[in-house]
N, C-alpha and C positions, 0 to 999 in steps of 0.2 A: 812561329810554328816549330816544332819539333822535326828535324831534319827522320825522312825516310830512307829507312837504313836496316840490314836486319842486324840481330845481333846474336853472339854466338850464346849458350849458357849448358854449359856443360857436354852434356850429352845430347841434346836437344839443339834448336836453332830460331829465335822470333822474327817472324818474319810476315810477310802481308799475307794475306788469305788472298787464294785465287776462289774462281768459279769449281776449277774441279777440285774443290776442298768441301764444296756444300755437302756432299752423301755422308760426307763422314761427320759434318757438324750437326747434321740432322739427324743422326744415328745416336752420336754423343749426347743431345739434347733430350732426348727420349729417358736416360737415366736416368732413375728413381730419385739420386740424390743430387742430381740438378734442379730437376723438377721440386723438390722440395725447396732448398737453399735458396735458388734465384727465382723468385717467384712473377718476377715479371720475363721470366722467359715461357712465350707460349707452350701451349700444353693443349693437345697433344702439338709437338712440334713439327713441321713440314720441310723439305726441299726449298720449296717456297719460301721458307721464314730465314731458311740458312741462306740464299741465294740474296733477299732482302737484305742481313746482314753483312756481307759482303759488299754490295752493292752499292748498298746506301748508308747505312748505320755506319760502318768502320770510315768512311770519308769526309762522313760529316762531324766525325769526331775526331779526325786530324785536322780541319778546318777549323775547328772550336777552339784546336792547344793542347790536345789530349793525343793520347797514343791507342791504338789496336793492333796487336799480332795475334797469329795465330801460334801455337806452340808444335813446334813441328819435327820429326824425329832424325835426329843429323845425318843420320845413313840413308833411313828410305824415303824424307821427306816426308811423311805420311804425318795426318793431322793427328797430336793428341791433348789438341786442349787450345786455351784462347787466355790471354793475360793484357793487360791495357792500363794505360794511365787516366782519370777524368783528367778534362779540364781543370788548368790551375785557379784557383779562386780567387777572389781581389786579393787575396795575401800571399798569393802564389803557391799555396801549398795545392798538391794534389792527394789522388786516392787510388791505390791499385783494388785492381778487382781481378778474380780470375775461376777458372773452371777447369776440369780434369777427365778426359775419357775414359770410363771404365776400365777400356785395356793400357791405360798408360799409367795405372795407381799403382802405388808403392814402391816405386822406383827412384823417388827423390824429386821426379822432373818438376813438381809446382815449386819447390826450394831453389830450383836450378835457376825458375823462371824467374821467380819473385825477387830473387837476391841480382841475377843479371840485370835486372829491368830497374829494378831500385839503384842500382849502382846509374845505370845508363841515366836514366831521370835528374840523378844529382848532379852527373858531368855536366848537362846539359841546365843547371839553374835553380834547382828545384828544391825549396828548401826544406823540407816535409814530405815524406808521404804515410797516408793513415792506411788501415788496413783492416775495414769492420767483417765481422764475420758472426752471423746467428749464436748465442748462448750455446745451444746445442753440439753447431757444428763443430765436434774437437778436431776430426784432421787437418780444417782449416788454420784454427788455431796454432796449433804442431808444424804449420809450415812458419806465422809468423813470424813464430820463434825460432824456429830453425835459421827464418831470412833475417834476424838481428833487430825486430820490433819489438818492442816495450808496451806491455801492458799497464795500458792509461784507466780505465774503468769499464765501467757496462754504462748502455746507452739503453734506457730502461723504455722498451715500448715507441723502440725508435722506428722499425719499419713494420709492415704488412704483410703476415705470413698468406700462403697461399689460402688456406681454410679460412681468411676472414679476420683471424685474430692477431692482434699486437705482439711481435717478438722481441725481445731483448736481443741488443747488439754488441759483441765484447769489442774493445775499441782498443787498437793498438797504431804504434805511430814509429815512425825513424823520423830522425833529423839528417842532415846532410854532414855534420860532425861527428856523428855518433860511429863507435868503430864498425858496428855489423854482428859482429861477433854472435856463433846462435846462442840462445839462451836455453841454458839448460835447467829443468823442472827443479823442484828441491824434491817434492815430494814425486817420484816415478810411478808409473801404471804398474799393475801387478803382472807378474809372466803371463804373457797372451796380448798384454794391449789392453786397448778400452775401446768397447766393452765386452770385451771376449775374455779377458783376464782371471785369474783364479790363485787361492792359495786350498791347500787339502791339507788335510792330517789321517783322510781317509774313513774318520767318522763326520767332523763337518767338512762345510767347505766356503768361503769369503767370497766372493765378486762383487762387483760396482752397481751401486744402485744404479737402475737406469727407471724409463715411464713405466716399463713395462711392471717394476716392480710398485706401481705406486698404490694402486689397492692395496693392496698387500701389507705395506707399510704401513700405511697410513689406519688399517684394522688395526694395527701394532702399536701405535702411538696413541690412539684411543683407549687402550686399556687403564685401567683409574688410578692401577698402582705406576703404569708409566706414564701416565699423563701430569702423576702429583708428583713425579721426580726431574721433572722437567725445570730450566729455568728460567725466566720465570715459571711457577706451577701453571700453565693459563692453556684453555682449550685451543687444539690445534686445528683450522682448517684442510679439507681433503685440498685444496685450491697450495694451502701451503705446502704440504708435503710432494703435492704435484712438480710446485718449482724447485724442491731441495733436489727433486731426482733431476729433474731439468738440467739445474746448473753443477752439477755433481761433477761431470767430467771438466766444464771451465776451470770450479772451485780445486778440484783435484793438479791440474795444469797450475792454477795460480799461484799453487802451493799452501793455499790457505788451509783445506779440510780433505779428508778421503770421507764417501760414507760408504759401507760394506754392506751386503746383506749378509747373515748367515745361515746358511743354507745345511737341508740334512743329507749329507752327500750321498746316503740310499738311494732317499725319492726326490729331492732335488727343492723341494715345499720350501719356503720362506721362513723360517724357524725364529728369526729376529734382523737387529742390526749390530753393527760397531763402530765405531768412527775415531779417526782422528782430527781434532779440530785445534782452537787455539794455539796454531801453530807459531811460536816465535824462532826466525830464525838465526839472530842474533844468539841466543842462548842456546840452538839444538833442541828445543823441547816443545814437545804439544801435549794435549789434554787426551785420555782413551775414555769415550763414552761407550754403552751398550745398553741393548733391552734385549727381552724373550719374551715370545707367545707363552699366556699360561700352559699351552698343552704341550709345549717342548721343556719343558725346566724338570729338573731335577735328573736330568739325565749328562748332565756338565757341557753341556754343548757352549755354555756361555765363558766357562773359564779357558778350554780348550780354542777358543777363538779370539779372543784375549791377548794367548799365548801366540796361535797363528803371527794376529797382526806384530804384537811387538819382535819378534822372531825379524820377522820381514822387515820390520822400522827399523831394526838395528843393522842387519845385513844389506840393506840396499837406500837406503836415506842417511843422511846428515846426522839425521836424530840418532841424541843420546841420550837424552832425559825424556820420559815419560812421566806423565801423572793422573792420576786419577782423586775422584772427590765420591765419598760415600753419605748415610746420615750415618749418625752414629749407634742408632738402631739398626741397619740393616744388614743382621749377619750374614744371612745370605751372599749379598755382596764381597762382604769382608773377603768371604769363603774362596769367593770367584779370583780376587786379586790376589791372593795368599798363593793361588794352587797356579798363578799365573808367571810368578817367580817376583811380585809387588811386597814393598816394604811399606809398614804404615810409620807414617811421620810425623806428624801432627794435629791438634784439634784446634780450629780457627772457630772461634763462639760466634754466632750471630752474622756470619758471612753472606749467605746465602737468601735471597726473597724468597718467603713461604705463602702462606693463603691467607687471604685477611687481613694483609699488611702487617704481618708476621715477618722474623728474623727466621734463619734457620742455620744450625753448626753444621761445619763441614768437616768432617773426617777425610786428611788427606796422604794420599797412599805416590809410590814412584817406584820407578825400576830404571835402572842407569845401565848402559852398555857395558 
């Protein structure tokens, strides 16, 4: 068993839940994005459920080899949140898990927690601990990495979302070797966060695809001329574009792709998208994709947002190299990269899968820091 102990972490202190800690955990538990997240924590949640917990849950899960503290605030003692080890498994690795009170967010304290506790666990034997956390949820994410976990993959349709449906699990792990160190993104959220985030020029304006934007999109990717510029050319399901928004902020954190909406910063309408994707970061370079609703073009919304993102890739990412792929019909295009400060560099014959089991050339464009 894990010796009972509390331990200090930062600002904060873990340490055992009492009785008079139930108001506040049943208070906590009530949040909207608990209630989402931990889906086997009752709903609506009671005194009753927090006192259970306390009671019975936290005991019988240091009986098992596992740990539960409550997170608790170093000066007033007052509860802001709950962090625990499972039980180690026949290979001794364990799983931290943890949760946040409304009024204790932004503050750093689940990093405080998670980095303390994971340190405490390894002193004590522990050769591993994983740290799953919903596709969606990115602040979970954000502490991960902050607490020195390494993203191992996604765990596809690994748990049971509240509504019934199968969730994707992003799956990060420490070793008891490993320095800790936080990790920091390659590619950064835009000023604001995610998904609060934004770039302006004052006629558009950039933010991070989220669900809400998913109609919307996904009307946008059905259109014939952007659905035949796609690669492969091949029809998109609503089901697909659902999960690109899904995993957008993971994807974004991973460093693999950003996907933007572009937006008409008037009336705020969905105008199109832009993306960076094929990010290598050995080289500094990723790919700029973009589309536009027929009924926003011709008004340059598409070059000017273009311009936005790489602006921002340069000034705030790694990235130095940009590129982009046109056909070699599409002047339009051309237009948009030309007026974005993009150089055209070469013609690659036959690159590109077309329709029909068709080749297709790619005209290819870049813009360097």
């Amino acid at each position: 068993m894990l010796p009972l102990e509390t331990i200090p972490a930062g600002s904060a202190v873990l340490r055992l839940p009492n009785e008079g800690d139930a108001g506040d955990v049943a208070r906590a538990c009530a949040d909207p994005d608990v209630v989402r997240y931990i889906p086997l924590v009752p709903s609506p949640y009671s005194r009753d459920d927090a006192l259970y917990w306390i009671t019975k849950a936290v005991p019988a899960t240091w009986e098992a080899g596992g740990a539960d503290f409550l997170i608790a605030d170093g000066a007033s003692g007052g509860a802001l949140g709950t962090v625990g080890l499972k039980p180690p498994d026949r290979f001794g690795n364990s799983e931290v898990g943890y949760w946040l009170a409304p009024w204790a967010r932004g503050r750093g304290v689940a990093t405080e927690a998670v980095r303390a506790l994971s340190a405490w666990g390894f002193a004590h034997g522990l050769p591993r601990i994983t740290l799953l956390a919903d596709v969606e949820n990115v602040p979970s994410q954000r502490v991960a990495m902050r607490s020195g976990f390494t993203l191992e993959g996604v765990q596809r349709g690994a748990a049971g979302g509240r509504d019934g449906r199968r969730v994707d699990l992003t799956a990060y792990a420490r070793l008891a070797g490993d320095p800790g160190d936080p990790v920091t993104p390659y590619l950064p959220f835009l000023p604001g966060g995610f998904p609060g985030g934004e770039l302006t020029d004052g006629v558009v304006r950039l933010t991070p695809l989220t669900t809400d934007d998913a109609e919307e999109c996904h009307r946008l990717r059905t259109v014939p001329d952007v659905a035949a510029s796609r690669v492969p050319p091949a029809p998109v399901t609503y089901a697909a574009t659902l999960d690109v928004c899904r995993r957008n902020g993971h994807l974004w954190l991973a460093g693999r792709q950003a996907e933007m909406a572009i937006r008409d910063a008037r009336t705020g309408a969905l105008a199109g998208d832009v993306q960076l994707s094929n990010v290598v970061p050995p080289l500094d370079q990723a790919m700029v994709g973009y589309s536009l609703h027929p009924e926003f073009r011709g008004r340059g919304f598409t070059a000017r947002a273009v311009r936005l993102l790489a602006d921002w890739a340069f000034a705030s990412t790694p990235l130095r190299r940009l590129v982009a792929g046109t056909a070699p019909g599409n002047t339009a295009s051309h237009r948009v990269l030309e007026r974005a400060g993009f150089t055209r560099e070469l013609l690659v014959r036959g690159l590109l899968p077309g329709p029909d089991g068709t080749r297709v050339d790619d005209l290819q464009w870049a813009r360097s820091r």
